[in-house]
C-alpha positions in Angstrom: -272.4 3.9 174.0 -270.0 1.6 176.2 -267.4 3.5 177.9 -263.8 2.5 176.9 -261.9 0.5 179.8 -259.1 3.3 180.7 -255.1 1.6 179.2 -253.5 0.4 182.1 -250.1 2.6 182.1 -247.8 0.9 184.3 -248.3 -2.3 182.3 -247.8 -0.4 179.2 -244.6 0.9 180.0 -243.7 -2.1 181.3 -244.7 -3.8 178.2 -242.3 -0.6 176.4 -239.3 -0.4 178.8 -236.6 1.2 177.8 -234.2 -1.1 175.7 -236.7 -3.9 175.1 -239.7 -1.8 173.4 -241.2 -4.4 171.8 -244.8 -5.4 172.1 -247.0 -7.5 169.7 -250.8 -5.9 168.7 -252.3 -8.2 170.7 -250.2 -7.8 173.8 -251.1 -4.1 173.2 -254.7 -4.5 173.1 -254.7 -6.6 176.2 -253.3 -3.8 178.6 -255.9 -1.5 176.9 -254.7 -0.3 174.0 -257.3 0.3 171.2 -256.5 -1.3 167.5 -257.2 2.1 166.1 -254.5 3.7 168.8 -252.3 1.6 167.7 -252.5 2.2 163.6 -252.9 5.7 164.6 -249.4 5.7 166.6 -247.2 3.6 164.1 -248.4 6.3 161.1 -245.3 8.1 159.6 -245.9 10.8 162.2 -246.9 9.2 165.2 -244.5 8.2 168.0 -244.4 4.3 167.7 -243.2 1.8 164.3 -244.0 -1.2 162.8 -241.1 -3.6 163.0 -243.1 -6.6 161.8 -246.2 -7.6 160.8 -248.1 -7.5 164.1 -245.2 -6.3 166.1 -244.3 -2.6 167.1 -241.8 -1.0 168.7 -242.5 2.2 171.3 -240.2 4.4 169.7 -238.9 6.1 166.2 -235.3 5.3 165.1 -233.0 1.8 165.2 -233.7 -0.5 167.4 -231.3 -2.1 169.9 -229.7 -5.6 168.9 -232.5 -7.0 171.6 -235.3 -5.7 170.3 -234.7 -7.1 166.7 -234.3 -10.3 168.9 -237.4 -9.7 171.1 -239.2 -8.7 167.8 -238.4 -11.8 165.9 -239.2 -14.2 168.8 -243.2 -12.2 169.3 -243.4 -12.4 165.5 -242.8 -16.0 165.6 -244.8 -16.5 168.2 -245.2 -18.9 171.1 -243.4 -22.4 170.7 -240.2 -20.2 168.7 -236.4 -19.8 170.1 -233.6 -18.1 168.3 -231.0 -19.9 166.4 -228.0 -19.6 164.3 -225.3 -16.6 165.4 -227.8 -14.6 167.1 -228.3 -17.5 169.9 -224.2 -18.1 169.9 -223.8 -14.9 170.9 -226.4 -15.0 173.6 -224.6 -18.2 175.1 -221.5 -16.0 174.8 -219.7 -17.6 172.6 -216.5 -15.4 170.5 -216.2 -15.8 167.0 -215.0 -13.8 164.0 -217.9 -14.9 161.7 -219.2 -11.9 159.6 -222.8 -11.1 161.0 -226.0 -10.5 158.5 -228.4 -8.2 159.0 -231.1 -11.1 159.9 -231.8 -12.0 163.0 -232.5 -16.4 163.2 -235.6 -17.7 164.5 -236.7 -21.0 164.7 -240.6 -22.2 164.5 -242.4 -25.4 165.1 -242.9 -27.1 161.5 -246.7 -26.5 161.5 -246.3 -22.5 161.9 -247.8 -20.5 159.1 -244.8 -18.0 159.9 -242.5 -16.8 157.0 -239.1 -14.8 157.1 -240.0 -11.2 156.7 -238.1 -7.7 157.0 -235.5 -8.8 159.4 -236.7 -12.5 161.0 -235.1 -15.2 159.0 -238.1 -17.6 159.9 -236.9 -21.8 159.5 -238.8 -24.8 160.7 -237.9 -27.7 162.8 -240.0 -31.0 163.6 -238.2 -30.9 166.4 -239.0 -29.3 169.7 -237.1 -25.9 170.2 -236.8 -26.6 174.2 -237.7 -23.6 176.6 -233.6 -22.3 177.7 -233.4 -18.9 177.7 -230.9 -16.6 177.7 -231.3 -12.8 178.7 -234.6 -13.2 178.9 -234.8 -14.6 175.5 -235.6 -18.2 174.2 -232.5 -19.8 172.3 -231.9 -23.3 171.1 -228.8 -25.4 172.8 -225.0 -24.0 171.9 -224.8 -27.1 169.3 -228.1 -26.9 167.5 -227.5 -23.1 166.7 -223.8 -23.9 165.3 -225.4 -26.4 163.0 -228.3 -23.7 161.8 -225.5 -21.3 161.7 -223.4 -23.3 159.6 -226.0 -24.3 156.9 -226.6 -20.5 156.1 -222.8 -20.0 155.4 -221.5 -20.2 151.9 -217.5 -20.0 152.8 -215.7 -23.6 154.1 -213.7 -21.4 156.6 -216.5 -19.6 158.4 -217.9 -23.2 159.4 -214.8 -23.9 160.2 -214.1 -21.0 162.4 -217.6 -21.7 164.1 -217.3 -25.3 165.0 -214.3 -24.7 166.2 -215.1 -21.4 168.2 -218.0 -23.6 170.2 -215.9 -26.5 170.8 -212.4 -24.7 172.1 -214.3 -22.5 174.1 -216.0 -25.9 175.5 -219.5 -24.6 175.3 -220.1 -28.6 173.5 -218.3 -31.6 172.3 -217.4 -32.7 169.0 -219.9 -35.2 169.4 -222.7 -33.2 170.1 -221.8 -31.1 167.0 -221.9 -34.1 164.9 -225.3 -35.5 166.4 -227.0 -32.1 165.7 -225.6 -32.7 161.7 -227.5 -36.0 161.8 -230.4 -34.5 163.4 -231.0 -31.6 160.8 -232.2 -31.7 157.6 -229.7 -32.6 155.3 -230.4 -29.4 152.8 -227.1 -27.2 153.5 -225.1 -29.2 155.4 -222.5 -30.1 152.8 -219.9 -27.8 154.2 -220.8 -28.8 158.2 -220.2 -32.3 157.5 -217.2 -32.0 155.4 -215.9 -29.9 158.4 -216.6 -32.2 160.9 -214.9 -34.7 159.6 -211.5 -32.0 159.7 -212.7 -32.0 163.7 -212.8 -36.0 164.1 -209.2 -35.7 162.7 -208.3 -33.8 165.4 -208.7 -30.2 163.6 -209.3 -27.4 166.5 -208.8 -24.7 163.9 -209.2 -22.4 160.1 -204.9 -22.3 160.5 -205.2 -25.8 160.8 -207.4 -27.2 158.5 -205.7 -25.2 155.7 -202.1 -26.6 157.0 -203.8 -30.0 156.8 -205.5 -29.7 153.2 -201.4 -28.4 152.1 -199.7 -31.1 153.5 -201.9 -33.7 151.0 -201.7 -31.2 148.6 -197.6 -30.7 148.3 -196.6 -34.0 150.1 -196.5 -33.7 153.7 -196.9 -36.4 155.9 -199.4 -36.0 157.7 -199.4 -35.5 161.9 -201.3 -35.7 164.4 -203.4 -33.3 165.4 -204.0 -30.9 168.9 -202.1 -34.4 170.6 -202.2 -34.0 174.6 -198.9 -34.3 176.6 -199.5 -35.8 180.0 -197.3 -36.1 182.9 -197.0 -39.8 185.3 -200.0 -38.6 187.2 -202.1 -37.8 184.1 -202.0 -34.1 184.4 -201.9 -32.2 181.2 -198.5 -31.0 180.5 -199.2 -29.0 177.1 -201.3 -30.1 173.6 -199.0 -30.1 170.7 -200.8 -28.5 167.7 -199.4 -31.0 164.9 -197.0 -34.1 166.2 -195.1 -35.9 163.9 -194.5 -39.3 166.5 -191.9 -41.5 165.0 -189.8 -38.1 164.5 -190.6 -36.5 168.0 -191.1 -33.2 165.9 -193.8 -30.7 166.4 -195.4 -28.0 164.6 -197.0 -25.1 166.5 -199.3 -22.7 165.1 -198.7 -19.1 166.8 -201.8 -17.0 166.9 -201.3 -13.4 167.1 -204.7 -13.0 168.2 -204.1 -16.1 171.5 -200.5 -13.7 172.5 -202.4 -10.3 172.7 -203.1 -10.6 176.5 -200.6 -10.9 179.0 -201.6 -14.1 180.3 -202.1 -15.6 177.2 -198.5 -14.7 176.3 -197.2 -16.3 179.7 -198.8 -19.6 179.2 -197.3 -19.7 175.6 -194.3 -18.9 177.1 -194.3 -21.6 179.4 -195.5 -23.9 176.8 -192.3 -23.6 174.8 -190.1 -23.8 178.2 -191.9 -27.8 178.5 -191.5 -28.6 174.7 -187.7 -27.0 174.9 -186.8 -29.0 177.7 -188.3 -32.2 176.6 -185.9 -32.0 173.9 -188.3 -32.2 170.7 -187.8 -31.0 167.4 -190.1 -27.9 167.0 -191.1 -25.2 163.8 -193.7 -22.5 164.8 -195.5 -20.6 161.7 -198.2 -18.2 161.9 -201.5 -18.2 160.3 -200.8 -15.2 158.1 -198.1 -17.2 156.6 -200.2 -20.3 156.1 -202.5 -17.8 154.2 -200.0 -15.8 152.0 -197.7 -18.5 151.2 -199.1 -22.3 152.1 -196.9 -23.6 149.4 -193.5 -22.5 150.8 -194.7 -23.1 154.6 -195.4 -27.0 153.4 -191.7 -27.3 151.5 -189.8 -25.7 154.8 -192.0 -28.1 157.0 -191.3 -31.0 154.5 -187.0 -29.7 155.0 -187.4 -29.6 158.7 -189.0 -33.1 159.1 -186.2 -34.0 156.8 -183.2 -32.5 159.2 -185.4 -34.3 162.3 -184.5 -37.9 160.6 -181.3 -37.1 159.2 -181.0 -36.7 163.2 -182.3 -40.0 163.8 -180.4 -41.7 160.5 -183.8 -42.0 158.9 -185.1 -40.8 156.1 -188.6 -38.6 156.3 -191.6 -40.1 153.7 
């Protein structure tokens, strides 16, 4: 009887390092590890787990946020890349988007793959690229928006995601919208209605529900995130909502933008430009767009109202 070639232990725990141990049967097998070691090691009482079909992990107990990853990328095998919130987060992109439990992959159309446990398994005709981030294949910043924003049922959580990528300038607007075109048009409703907010100059939630009051209770609508720039064409400040033939602007204050000192200083500063340049202002916060949109759109209606009595004019 053939003797058993001996398991090759520095590539095994290689394979199992700490943090990242995951490892596929076949992988196993191929740094020495018998098929009937394995089954014997993921039983209830052995030391290893089955995560997935095919994949284990070298360990008992929850896995790290990258080995779920690392797990649903060997599952899907070669040719994969992970999509949706869990490749937005590897780009490091910040956004307030309530995480699932599944961790996005995407496959080539012809794989025989299917979501299972925690791999949420969708195909593409497309090529998934080879960038990587941590060590992990991901899709670009604007294709995993888009797959991200066709699993979400709420208009505001696309809109918080398209606008997360695009302030934080990890893409365009336009690349946005050519990934829309690009993906299958099942689930995109929401994306698409959103990106037409964006193309209106909409940067964020506070100001897509501002927008959808003023058509609701008569407000005339601004312009939107309008840049201010100086003789030499240096930007001088970005009014959130301008109101040109009044000179009025609306600014949306964000609790969450004044929390760090130099956040507060260069909203500080902002105000000090639009002060001195003599232009009608009204600040609200996005808790009060929430709470009470009505009453924000009647005192914004009054104020545009006071900025033409100013002028002699009267506001539409």
């Amino acid at each position: 009887m053939p003797r058993r070639a001996p398991v090759d232990q520095t590539a095994l725990a290689a394979l199992l390092r700490r943090g990242a141990s995951v490892a596929t049967h076949a992988e196993l097998r191929r740094v020495g590890v018998p098929s009937s070691t394995i089954m014997r090691r993921i039983q209830r009482t052995g030391p290893w787990q089955r995560v997935l079909p095919g994949v284990v992990a070298g360990h008992r107990g929850v896995l790290t946020t990258y080995e779920r990853r690392l797990g649903a990328l060997k599952y899907a095998g070669p040719g994969s890349a992970l999509t949706g919130l869990d490749a937005l987060e590897l780009h490091g992109v910040r956004f307030r988007v309530a995480r699932s439990d599944r961790v996005h992959v995407l496959v080539q159309h012809a794989s025989q793959k299917t979501s299972h446990g925690f791999a949420l398994v969708t195909r593409s005709r497309r090529p998934v690229g080879e960038l990587a981030r941590q060590g992990l294949r991901v899709v670009p910043v604007a294709r995993a928006a888009v797959d991200a924003c066709r699993w979400l049922g709420e208009r505001d959580d696309v809109r918080e995601l398209v606008a997360a990528v695009v302030q934080q300038r990890f893409c365009t607007v336009a690349q946005v919208a050519e990934e829309v075109q690009l993906a299958q048009r099942q689930r995109t409703a929401l994306s698409r209605e959103v990106l037409a907010e964006v193309a209106a100059g909409i940067r964020s939630v506070a100001e897509a529900r501002l927008r959808e009051g003023f058509d609701r209770y008569g407000v005339p609508q601004p312009r939107w995130n309008v840049e201010v720039r100086d003789e030499l064409g240096t930007l001088v400040v970005v009014l959130d909502a301008y109101w040109e033939d009044l000179d009025a602007e609306l600014e949306i204050n964000s609790t969450a933008w004044h929390l760090s000192p130099g956040r507060f200083r260069k909203t500080t500063q902002r105000q000090r430009v639009v002060v001195l340049s003599g232009r009608s202002t009204i600040s609200v916060l996005p808790s009060e767009i929430d709470d009470d949109l009505e009453g924000i759109c009647r005192e914004v209606l009054q104020f545009l109202r006071m900025c033409a009595a100013k002028q002699g004019r009267t506001a539409s």
